[in-house]
N, C-alpha and C positions, 0 to 999 in steps of 0.2 A: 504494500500500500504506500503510494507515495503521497508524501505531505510536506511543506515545507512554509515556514515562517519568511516573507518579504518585511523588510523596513526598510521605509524612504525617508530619508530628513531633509526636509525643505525648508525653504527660508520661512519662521516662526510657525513653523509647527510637524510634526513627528505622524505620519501614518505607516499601521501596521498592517498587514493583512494574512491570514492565514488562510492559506492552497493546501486542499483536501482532492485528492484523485484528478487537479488540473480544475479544479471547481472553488469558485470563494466561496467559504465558508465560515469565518469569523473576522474583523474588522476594525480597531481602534484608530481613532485621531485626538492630539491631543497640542492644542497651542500654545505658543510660548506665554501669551500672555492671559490665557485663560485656562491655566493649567488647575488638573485637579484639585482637589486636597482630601477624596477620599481614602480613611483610612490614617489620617496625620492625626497627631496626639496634639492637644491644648490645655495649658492654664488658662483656665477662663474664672470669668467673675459675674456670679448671679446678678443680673440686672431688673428682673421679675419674676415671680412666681401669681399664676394665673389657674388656682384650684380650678375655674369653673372647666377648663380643659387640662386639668391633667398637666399642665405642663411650667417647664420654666423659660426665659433667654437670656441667654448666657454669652457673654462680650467676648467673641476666640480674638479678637483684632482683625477681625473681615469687615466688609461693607456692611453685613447684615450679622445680627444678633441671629447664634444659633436658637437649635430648640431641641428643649429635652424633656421627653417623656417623664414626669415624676415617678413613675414606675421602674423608668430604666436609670432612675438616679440613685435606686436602694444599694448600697455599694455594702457586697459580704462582711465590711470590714467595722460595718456598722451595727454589725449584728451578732455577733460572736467576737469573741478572744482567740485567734488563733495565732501560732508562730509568733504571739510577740508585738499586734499587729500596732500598737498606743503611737510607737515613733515614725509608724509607715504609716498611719490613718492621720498624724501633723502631718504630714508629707502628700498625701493625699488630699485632706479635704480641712482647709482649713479657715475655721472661723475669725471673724475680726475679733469677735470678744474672747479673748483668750484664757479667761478665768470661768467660763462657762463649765461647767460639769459635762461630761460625755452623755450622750441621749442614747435611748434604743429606735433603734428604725422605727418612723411609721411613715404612713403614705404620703407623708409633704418631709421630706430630710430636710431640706432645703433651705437656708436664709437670705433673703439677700442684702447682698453686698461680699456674698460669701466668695472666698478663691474653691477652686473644683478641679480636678484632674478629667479631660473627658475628649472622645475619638469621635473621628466623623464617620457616620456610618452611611449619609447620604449624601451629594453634592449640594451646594446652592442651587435653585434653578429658579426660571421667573422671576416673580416678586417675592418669594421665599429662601430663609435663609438654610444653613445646613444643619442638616439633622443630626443631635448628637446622643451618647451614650457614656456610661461611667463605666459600665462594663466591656473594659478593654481587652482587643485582644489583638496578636501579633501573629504574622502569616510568616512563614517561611517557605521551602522549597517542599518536606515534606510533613512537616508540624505546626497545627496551629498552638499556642502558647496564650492562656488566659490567666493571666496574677491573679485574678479576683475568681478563680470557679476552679473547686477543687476536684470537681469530675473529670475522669479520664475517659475520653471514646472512638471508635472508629468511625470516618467517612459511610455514611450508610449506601454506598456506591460499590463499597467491596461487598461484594454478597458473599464469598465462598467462605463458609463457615471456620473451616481449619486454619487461610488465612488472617481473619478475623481475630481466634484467639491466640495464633503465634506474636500479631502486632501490640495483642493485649497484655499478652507475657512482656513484651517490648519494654510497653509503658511505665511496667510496673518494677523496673529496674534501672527507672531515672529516679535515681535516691539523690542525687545533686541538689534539688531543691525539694524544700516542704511547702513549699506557697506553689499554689496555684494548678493549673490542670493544663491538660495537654490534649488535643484533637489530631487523631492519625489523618491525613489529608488521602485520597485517591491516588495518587501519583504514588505512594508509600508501599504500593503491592509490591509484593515481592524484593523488598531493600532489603539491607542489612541490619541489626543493628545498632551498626558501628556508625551508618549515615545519618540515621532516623536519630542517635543521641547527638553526634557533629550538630545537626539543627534547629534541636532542644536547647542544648548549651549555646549558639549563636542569639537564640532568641530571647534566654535567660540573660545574657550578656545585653542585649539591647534594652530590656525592663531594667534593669540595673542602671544604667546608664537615664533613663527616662526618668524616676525615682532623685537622682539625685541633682539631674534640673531644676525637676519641678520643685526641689524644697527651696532653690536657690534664687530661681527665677521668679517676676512679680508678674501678675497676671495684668492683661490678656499676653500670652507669650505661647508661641510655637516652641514644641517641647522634642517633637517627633516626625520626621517628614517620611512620609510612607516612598520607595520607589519610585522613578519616573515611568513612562510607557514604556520602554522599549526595554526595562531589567525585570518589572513586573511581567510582561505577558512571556518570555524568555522564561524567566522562573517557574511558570505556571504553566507554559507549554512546549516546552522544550523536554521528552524525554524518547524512549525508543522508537517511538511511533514518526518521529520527525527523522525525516533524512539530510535536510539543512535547514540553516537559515542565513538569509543574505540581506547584506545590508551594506549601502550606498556610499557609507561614510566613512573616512579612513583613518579617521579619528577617534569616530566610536565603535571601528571596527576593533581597535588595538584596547578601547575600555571594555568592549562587549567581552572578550578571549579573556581580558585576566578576571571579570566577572562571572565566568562561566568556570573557570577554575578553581577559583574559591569558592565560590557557594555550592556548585553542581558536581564539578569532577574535569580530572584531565582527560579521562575518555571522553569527553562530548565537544571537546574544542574543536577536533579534525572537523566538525558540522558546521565552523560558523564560516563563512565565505565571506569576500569583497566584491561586491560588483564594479566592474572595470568598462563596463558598455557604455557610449556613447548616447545613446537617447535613454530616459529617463527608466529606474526601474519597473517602474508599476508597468510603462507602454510596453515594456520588451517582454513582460510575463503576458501581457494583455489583461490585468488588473483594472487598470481604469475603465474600459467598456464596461467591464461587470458593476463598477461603482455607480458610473453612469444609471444604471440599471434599477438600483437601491433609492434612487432620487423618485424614482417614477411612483405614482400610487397604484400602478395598474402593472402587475409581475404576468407574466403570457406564461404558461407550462405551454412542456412539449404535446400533447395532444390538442393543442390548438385551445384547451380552456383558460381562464385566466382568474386569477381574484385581483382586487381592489383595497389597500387599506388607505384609512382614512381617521387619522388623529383630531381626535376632538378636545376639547378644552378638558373634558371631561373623564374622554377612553378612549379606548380606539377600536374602529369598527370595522374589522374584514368580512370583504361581503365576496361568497365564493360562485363563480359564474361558469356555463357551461362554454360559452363563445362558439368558438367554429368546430367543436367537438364533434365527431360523428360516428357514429356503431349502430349496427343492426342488432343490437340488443334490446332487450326492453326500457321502457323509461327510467321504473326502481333500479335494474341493472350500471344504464347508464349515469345516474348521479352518484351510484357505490363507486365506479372506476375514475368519478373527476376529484369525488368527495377523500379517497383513496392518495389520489397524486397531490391532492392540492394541501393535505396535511403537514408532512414533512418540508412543506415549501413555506407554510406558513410561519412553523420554527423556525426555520433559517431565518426567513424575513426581520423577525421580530427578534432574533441572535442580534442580525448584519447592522439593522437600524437602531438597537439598543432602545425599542420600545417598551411601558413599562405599565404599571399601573392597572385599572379595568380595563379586560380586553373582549370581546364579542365578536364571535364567529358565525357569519352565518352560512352554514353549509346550507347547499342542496339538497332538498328535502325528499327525506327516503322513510319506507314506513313499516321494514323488517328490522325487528329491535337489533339479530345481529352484525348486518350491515352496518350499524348507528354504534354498537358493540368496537366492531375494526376500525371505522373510523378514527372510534375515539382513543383507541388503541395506539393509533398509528401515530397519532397528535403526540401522544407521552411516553411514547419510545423517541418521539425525533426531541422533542423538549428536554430529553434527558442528557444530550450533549450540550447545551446548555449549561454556563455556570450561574447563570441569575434562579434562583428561586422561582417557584412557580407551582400553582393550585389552580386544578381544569374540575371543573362541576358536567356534572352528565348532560347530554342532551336534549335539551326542551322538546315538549310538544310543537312546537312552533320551527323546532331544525335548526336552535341558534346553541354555539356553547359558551358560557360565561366562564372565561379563567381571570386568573393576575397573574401579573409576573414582575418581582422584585424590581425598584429602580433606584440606581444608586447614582444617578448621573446625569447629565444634558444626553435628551435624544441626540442622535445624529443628526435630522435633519434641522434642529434648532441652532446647533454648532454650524454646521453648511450656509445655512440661509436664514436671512431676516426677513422682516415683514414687507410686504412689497406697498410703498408711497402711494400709488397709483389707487391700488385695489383692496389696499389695508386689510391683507392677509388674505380679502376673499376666492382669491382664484379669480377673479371676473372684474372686466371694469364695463362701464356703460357705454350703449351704442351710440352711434350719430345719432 
C-alpha cells in the first residue's frame, strides 16, 4: 500500500497533505500569522465566572477571553491529597488571597481574579474565543501523558485483546512517576517497551518543565506551545504504513531528519526526502487539482452520482443525489448502490474540509431496514480513519442521518476564503 506525506512551505503559511493509494486523503494548512494554539498550555486569570452557563473566561493573553466549562475546571488536585499535591496545587491554581484555607471541590472552584493553569482544547473561531480545560494532557509519538488523571488505558482502536493487555502490562511498569496516568495511543501496536517508556519519560520531562513556569510566570502567560504543522502530523503519521514523506524545504528538511531521530527512531529517516523539482510540489504530485476539488460544494462520484455539502451557521447539511447515475436495477436497488459509494466519500469530505459540529445526511431514500443497516455501516467504518471524534444516530424515517463530529479548529474553507463584498456571503448577487 503506498502512502506518503507531501509538505509544501510557502511564503506565510505551511500545507500538508496526505497520499493514500495516489488518492488525497487527509489535509492540513496552517499560516504564519494565524497559526494555531490548539493544545498550548496557559496561565490564565479568571476574569468571570457566569453560573447561569456553567462557565468561566479566562484572560490566556489572546484577543479573546477563553472559556471554560466549570465542570472541566474540577482539577483532581482539589479533591484528594495525593503525592504531596499542597506545593503542586500553589503551582497550579493559585488564589490572590493567600491566607485562604484550602476548599473541597464543588461545582463553581472558581474565583475571580484567580491565576489557573489551563490547555486549549479548541481553536478560537468566529466571534468566539478558545475553549479551554484544567484537565491537561500531553501527546507524544506513542503516549498520551495526563498529571491530573491517574487512570491508565489503551486507545480503544487496538481491538486485539492479547495486545491490549501486553500494552497494559507496559503501563504498569512506568514506576518513574506516581502522579498522573498514561493513554496507550494506536500507533503503540506492537512497540516495545523500551519506546512506549522513551515517550512516557519525554512527556514526564515536558510537565516538569511546565510546572515550574507556571509557578514562576505571572498570568496571562504562554506556559507550553504545542508542535507546529508539519512535526505534529509527522508525529502522528508517520509510521510503517508511510513509504515517505517529502518536503520542499531545505531547511526544514535538515530540522525535519534530526526531529524524526529523536522522537521517532533512526530507522525512519531513510523516508524523509527533498524535493528538488522545479514547478511547485503539490503540481508535480497533482495535489492541487484535488484541492481544487474540496473548494466545491458539489463532490461528483465515479458512477456519475454526486452529493452536495453545504455549511450553515448552524450545521452542515449533505444532501446525497442520484445525478447521471444509471442501472437497470430496481429503484430500492439503485439508491442502496449510490447510498453505498456516496458514504465513504462523505468521511473523507468532512476529514479533507475539517468540518465539525451538527452534521445531517440526507441519503436516498431506501425502505429495506438492511440496506439503511450497510449504509450506515459503511458511514462508521470510513469515519473511523478519522482522528476527530465522532457520534452517527440511526437512520430516520425521513432517510436523513444526524451525527457530530468533534471541532477543534477553523474549517478549511473559512481559512481559504472570506466573505464575498458583493454578495455578503450569499453565493448570489442581484440581476440587472
Amino acid at each position: 500500500m503506498s502512502r506518503e506525506i507531501l509538505i509544501q512551505i510557502g511564503t506565510g503559511e505551511t500545507r500538508v497533505a496526505i497520499i493514500d493509494e495516489g488518492k488525497l486523503d487527509d489535509f492540513y494548512i496552517e499560516k504564519v500569522n494565524d497559526q494555531s494554539i490548539l493544545g498550548n498550555v496557559y496561565k490564565g486569570r479568571v476574569e468571570s465566572i457566569l453560573p447561569s452557563i456553567n462557565g468561566a473566561f479566562v484572560n490566556i493573553g489572546q484577543e479573546k477571553n477563553g472559556f471554560l466549562y466549570l465542570t472541566d475546571a474540577i482539577n483532581p488536585l482539589l479533591e484528594e491529597e495525593i503525592n504531596g499535591p499542597k506545593k503542586l496545587l500553589h503551582r497550579i491554581l493559585k488564589h490572590k488571597d493567600k491566607t485562604a484555607p484550602r476548599q473541597e471541590a464543588s461545582p463553581q472552584p472558581l474565583k475571580e481574579g484567580q491565576e489557573i493553569l489551563v490547555q486549549v482544547v479548541k481553536d478560537p473561531f468566529s466571534n468566539k474565543g478558545a475553549r479551554l480545560t484544567t484537565h491537561i494532557s500531553l501527546a507524544g509519538r506513542f503516549i498520551v501523558y495526563m498529571p491530573f488523571d491517574s487512570h491508565n488505558g489503551v486507545s480503544k482502536k487496538i481491538l486485539n485483546m492479547d495486545e491490549r493487555q501486553r500494552l497494559k502490562d507496559v503501563l504498569k511498569g512506568f514506576t518513574f512517576t506516581r502522579q498522573g496516568g498514561f493513554i496507550v495511543r494506536t500507533v503503540s501496536c506492537e512497540q516495545g517497551k523500551r519506546e512506549l517508556l522513551r515517550d512516557a519519560k519525554f512527556l514526564y520531562k515536558i510537565w516538569q518543565q511546565i510546572t515550574k513556569l507556571a509557578e514562576n510566570k505571572k498570568a496571562p502567560a504562554l506556559i507550553y506551545k504545542e508542535f507546529d504543522l508539519i512535526w505534529k502530523v509527522v508525529r502522528d503519521y508517520l509510521n510503517a504504513r508511510v513509504d515517505k514523506v517529502v518536503i520542499d524545504s531545505s531547511e526544514d528538511f535538515i530540522k525535519l531528519k534530526k526531529f524524526v531521530q529523536n522522537l521517532i527512531g533512526k530507522e525512519e529517516i531513510h523516508k524523509i526526502h527533498l524535493y528538488r523539482g522545479t514547478s511547485p510540489l503539490f503540481e508535480a504530485k497533482g495535489v492541487s487539482k484535488e484541492l481544487e476539488k474540496i473548494y466545491n460544494p458539489r463532490v461528483l462520484l465515479k458512477s456519475g452520482a454526486y452529493i452536495v455539502i453545504e455549511p450553515t451557521e448552524g450545521l452542515i447539511v449533505v444532501d446525497v443525489n442520484s445525478g447521471r447515475f444509471k442501472t437497470k436495477a430496481s429503484p430500492e436497488e439503485a439508491a442502496f448502490m449510490v447510498n453505498m459509494e456516496a458514504a465513504p466519500e462523505i468521511a473523507r469530505q468532512l476529514r479533507l474540509r475539517d468540518l465539525g459540529g451538527i452534521i445531517v445526511i440526507d441519503f436516498i431514500d431506501m425502505s429495506r431496514e438492511m440496506h439503511k443497516r450497510k449504509v450506515l455501516e459503511a458511514l462508521q467504518v470510513a469515519l473511523k480513519k478519522d482522528h476527530a471524534k465522532s457520534e452517527v444516530n440511526q437512520i430516520s424515517s425521513l432517510g436523513l442521518v444526524e451525527m457530530t463530529r468533534a471541532r477543534t479548529g477553523k474549517a478549511l474553507e473559512s481559512i481559504a476564503f472570506g466573505v464575498c463584498p458583493y454578495c455578503d456571503g450569499r453565493g448570489r448577487v442581484k440581476t440587472s
